[in-house]
C-alpha positions in Angstrom: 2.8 44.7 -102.3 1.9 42.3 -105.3 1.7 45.2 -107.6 4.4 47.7 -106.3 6.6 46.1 -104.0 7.4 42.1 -105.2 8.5 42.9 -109.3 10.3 46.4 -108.6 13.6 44.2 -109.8 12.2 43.2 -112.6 12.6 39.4 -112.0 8.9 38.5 -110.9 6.2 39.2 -113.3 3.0 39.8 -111.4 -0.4 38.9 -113.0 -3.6 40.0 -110.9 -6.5 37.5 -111.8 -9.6 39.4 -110.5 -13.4 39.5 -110.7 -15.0 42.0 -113.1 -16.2 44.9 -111.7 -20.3 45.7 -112.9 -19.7 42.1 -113.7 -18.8 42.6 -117.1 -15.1 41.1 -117.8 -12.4 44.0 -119.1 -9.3 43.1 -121.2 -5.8 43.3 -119.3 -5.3 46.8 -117.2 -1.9 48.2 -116.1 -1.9 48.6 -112.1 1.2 50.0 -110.9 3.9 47.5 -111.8 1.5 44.3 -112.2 -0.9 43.2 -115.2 -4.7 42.9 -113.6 -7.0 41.0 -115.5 -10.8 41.7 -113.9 -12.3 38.7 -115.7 -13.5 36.4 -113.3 -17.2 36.3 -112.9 -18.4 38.4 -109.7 -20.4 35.4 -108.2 -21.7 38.2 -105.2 -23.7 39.7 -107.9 -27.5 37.8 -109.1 -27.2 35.6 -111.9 -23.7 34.8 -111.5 -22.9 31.5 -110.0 -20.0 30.5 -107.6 -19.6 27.1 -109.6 -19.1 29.4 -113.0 -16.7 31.1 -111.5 -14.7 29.2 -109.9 -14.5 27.0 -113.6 -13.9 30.4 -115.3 -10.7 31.6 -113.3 -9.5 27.7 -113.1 -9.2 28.3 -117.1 -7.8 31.6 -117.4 -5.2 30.5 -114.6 -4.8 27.6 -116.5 -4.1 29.7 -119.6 -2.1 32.2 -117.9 0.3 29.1 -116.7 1.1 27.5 -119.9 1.8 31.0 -121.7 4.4 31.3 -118.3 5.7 27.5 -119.3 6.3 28.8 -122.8 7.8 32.0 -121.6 10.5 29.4 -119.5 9.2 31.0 -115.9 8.6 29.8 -112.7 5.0 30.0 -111.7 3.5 30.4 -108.4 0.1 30.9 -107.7 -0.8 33.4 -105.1 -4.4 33.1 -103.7 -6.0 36.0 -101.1 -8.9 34.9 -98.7 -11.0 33.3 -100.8 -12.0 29.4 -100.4 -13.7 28.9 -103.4 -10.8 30.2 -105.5 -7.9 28.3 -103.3 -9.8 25.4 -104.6 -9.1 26.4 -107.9 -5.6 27.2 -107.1 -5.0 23.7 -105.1 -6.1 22.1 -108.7 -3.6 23.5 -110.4 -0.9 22.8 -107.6 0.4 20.5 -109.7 1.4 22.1 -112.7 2.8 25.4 -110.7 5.8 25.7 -108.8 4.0 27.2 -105.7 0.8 27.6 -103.9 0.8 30.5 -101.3 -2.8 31.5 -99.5 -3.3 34.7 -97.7 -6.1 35.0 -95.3 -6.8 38.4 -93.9 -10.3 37.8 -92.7 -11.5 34.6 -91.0 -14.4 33.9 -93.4 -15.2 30.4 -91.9 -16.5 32.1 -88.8 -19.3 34.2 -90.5 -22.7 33.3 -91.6 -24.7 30.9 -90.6 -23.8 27.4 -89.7 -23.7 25.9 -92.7 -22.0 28.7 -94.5 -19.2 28.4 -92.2 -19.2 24.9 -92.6 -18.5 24.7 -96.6 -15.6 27.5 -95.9 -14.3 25.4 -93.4 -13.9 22.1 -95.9 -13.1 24.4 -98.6 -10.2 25.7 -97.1 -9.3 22.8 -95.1 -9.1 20.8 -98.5 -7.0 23.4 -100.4 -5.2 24.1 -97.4 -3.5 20.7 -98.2 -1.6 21.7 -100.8 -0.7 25.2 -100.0 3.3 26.0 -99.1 3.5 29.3 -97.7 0.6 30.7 -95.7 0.5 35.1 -94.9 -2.0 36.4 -92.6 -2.0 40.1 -91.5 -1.7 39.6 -87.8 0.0 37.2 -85.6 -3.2 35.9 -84.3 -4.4 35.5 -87.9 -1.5 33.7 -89.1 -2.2 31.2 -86.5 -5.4 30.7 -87.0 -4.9 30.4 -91.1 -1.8 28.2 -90.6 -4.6 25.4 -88.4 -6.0 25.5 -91.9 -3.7 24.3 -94.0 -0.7 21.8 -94.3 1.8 21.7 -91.1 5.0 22.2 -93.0 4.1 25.2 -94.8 5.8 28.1 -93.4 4.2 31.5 -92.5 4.7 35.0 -92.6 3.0 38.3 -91.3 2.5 41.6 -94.0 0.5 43.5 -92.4 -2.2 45.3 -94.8 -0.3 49.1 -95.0 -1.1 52.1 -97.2 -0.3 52.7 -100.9 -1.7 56.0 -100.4 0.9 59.0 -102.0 1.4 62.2 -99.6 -0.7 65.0 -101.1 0.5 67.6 -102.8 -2.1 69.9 -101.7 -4.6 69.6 -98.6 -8.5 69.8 -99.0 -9.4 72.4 -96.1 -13.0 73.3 -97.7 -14.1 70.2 -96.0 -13.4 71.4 -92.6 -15.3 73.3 -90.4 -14.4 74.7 -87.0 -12.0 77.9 -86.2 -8.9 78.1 -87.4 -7.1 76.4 -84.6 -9.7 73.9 -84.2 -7.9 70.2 -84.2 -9.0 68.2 -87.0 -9.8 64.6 -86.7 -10.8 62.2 -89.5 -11.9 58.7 -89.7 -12.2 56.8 -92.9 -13.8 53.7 -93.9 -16.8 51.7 -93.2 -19.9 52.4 -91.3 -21.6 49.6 -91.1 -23.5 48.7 -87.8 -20.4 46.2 -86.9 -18.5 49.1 -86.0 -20.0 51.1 -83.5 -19.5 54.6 -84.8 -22.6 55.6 -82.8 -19.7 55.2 -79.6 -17.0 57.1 -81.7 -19.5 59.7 -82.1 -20.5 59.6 -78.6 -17.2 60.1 -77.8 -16.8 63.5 -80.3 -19.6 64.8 -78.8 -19.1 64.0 -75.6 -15.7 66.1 -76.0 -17.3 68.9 -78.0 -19.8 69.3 -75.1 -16.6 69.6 -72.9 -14.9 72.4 -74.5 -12.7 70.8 -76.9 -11.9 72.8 -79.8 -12.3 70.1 -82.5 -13.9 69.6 -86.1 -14.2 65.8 -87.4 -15.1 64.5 -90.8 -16.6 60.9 -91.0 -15.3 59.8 -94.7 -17.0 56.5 -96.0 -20.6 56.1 -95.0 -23.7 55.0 -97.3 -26.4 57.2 -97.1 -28.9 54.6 -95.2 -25.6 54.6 -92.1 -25.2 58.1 -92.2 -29.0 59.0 -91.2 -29.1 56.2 -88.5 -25.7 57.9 -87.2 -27.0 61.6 -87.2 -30.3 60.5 -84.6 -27.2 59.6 -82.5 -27.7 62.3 -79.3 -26.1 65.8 -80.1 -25.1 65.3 -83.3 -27.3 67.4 -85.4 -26.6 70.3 -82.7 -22.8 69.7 -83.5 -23.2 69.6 -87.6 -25.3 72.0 -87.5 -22.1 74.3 -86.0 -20.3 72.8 -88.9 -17.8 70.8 -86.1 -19.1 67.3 -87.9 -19.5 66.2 -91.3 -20.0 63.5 -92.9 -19.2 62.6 -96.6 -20.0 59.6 -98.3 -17.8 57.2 -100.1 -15.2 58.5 -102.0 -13.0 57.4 -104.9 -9.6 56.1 -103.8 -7.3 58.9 -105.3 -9.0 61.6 -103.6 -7.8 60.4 -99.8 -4.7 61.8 -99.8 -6.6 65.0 -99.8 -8.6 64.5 -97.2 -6.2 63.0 -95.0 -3.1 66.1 -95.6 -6.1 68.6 -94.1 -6.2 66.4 -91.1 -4.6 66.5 -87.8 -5.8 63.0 -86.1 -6.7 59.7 -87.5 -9.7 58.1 -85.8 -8.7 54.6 -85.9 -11.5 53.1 -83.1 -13.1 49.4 -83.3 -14.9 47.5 -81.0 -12.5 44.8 -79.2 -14.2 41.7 -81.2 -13.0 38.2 -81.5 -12.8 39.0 -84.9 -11.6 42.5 -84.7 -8.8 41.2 -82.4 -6.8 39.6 -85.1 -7.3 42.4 -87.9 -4.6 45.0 -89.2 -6.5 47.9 -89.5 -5.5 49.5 -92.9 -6.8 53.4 -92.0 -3.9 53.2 -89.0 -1.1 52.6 -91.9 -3.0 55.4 -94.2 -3.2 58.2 -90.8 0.1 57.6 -89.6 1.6 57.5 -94.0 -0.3 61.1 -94.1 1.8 62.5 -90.9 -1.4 62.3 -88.6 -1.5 61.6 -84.6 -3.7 58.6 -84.0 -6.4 58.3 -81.3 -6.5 54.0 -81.6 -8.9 51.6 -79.5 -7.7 48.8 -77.2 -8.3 45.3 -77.9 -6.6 44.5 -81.5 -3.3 43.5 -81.1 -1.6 44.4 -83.7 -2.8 48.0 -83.9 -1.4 48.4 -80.1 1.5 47.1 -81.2 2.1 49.8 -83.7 0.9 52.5 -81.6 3.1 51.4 -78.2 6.4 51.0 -80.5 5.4 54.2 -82.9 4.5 56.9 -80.4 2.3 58.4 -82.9 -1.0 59.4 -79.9 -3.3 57.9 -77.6 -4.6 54.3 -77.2 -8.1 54.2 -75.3 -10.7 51.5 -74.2 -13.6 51.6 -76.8 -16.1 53.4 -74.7 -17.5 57.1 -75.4 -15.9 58.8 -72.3 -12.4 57.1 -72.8 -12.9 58.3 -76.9 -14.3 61.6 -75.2 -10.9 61.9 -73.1 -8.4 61.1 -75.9 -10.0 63.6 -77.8 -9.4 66.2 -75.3 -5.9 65.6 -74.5 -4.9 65.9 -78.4 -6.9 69.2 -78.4 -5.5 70.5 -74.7 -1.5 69.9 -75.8 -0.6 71.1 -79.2 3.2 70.1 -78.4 2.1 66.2 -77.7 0.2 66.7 -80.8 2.6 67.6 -83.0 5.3 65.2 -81.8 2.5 62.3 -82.6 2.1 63.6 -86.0 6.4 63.6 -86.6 6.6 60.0 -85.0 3.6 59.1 -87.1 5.4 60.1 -90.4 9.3 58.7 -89.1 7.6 55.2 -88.0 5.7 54.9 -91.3 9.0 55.7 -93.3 10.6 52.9 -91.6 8.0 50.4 -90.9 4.8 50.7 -92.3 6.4 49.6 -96.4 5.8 46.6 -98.0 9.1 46.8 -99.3 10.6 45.8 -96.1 8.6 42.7 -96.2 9.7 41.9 -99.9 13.0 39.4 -98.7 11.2 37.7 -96.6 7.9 37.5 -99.2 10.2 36.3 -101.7 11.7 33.2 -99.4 8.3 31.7 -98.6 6.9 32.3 -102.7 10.1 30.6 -103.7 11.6 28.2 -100.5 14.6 27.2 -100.2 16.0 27.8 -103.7 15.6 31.5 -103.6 19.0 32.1 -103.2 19.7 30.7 -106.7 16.5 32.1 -108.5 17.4 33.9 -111.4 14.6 33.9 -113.2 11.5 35.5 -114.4 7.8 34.1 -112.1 4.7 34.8 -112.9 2.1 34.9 -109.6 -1.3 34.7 -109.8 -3.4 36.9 -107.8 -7.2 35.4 -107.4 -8.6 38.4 -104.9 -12.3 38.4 -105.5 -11.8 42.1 -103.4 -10.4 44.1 -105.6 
């Protein structure tokens, strides 16, 4: 939304401060409609410190302001999840025009005691000077909005797709017959997720009858060999009707998801999962695929119940098992998923829908008379 959406006009200048990938700072990089500078010090990597980083990006935000001051522009800094850099950003407050924190993951509940204490003061601390506050979900925006100042006003932007339509599908990827149903879940397969159930839940339909094929984009290859002792999954890649492939650059998604008939967008109902806006659910339904979608995170029911686009189930294998079937038993059901999939991310799965609303909390109550250039500051240490 930064990079696309917010300077399509022309009258906000977006600047992306961002850590260095490798570690090693690059010079300034176009992305899309926004000037990303990777130069801040990746303090997850050995040898780099959090306390260098943090004095790094407060001097290249520092330098970035003045050379906006000299340009005549508003400045607003813009700060995604991070504590440690909405410190930065909240000293600095005072020579910017705006502070506005986005929290899409509630890092002051993980690690260990301690760990969650210093993100708790951090943000608590910055917090005090931030004026806008976005979170991804309802239920995040009010637990980010406890963190900072009371009169700071808040919005939810959902984390969508930027992903294109592909021109071409990849079919080599797929295995099954030719009318097999393809289903495809992409991301992470950490242990937190519980694809070992998901998978369950393919074979459990396989075993059934169903006449299905599913790729499993994103795994390492540690995740994937503890996923394949999962029962009946060898039998079923070994008949080609599951396959996994390992990470894969961004660009090549589109792809992958156009050779697709059904998004696999299945988490376990966590505290923490509850509050999250699943990304992959924005990408399946953007492609023009039916969704099979777990219970238990709000917003992702939401956008199944008001979109149409297929099948919400309770995380459990049988329920998964179930879904699967019904998408593979009724090709009509399934193809009206995939067209209310593709009509409901046309209309509401944009970011430039959110832009007006964006723009009001970056610049309060005088955006109806800005007529000016901005620059925003982008310190994501996830990109």
């Amino acid at each position: 939304m930064l990079a696309q959406a917010l300077p399509r006009d022309g009258d906000v200048r977006v600047q992306l401060l961002v850590m260095a990938p490798e570690g090693s700072p690059l010079g300034p990089q176009r992305y899309l409609r926004a000037a990303c500078l990777p130069m801040i010090p990746d303090f997850s990597r050995q040898g780099n410190s959090r306390v260098r980083a943090m004095l790094t990006a407060r001097r290249l935000a520092s330098t970035l302001i003045d050379k906006a001051r000299r340009r005549g522009e508003r400045v607003v800094l813009f700060v995604r999840n991070h504590p440690a850099l909405l410190l930065v950003a909240a000293s600095l407050r005072g020579r910017a025009d705006g502070l506005v924190f986005q929290s899409s993951f509630p890092l002051e509940r993980q690690g260990n005691r301690a760990r969650r204490g210093l993100h708790q003061a951090a943000l608590r601390l910055g917090g005090r000077r931030v004026d806008g506050v976005l979170a991804v979900s309802p239920l995040g925006l009010e637990r980010a909005r406890s963190l900072c100042s009371d009169y700071a006003p808040g919005l939810v932007v959902p984390l969508l797709s930027d992903l294109p339509r592909a021109s071409a599908a990849e079919d080599a990827i797929w295995g099954g017959d030719k009318g097999s149903v393809r289903f495809i879940y992409v991301g992470t397969h950490g242990a937190q997720r519980r694809l070992d159930v998901v998978l369950a839940g393919a074979v459990g339909a396989l075993n059934a009858g169903a006449n299905a094929a599913f790729v499993f984009v994103g795994g390492k290859p540690e995740e994937i060999a503890a996923l394949r002792t999962s029962s009946g999954v060898q039998r079923w890649e070994g008949e080609s009707r599951i396959r996994f492939i390992e990470a894969l650059p961004r660009p090549t998604l589109p792809g992958l998801l156009g050779g697709a008939d059904v998004g696999l967008s299945l988490v376990p109902a966590t505290r923490i999962n509850r509050e999250m806006s699943p990304t992959k659910l924005a990408e399946y339904m953007g492609a023009g695929l039916a969704v099979v979608a777990s219970r238990g995170v709000d917003l992702q029911e939401t956008f199944m119940r008001d979109s149409a686009a297929g099948l919400l189930v309770p995380f459990d294998a049988q329920s998964i098992a179930d879904g699967i079937g019904q998408m593979c038993a009724d090709q009509s059901f399934l193809n009206d998923c995939k067209s209310y999939a593709e009509n409901f991310a046309e209309t509401r799965l944009i970011y430039s829908r959110y832009v007006s609303e964006f723009t009001a909390i970056i610049f309060g109550s005088e955006v109806s008379s800005f007529d000016g250039h901005s620059s925003t500051i982008d310190s994501d240490p996830e990109r």
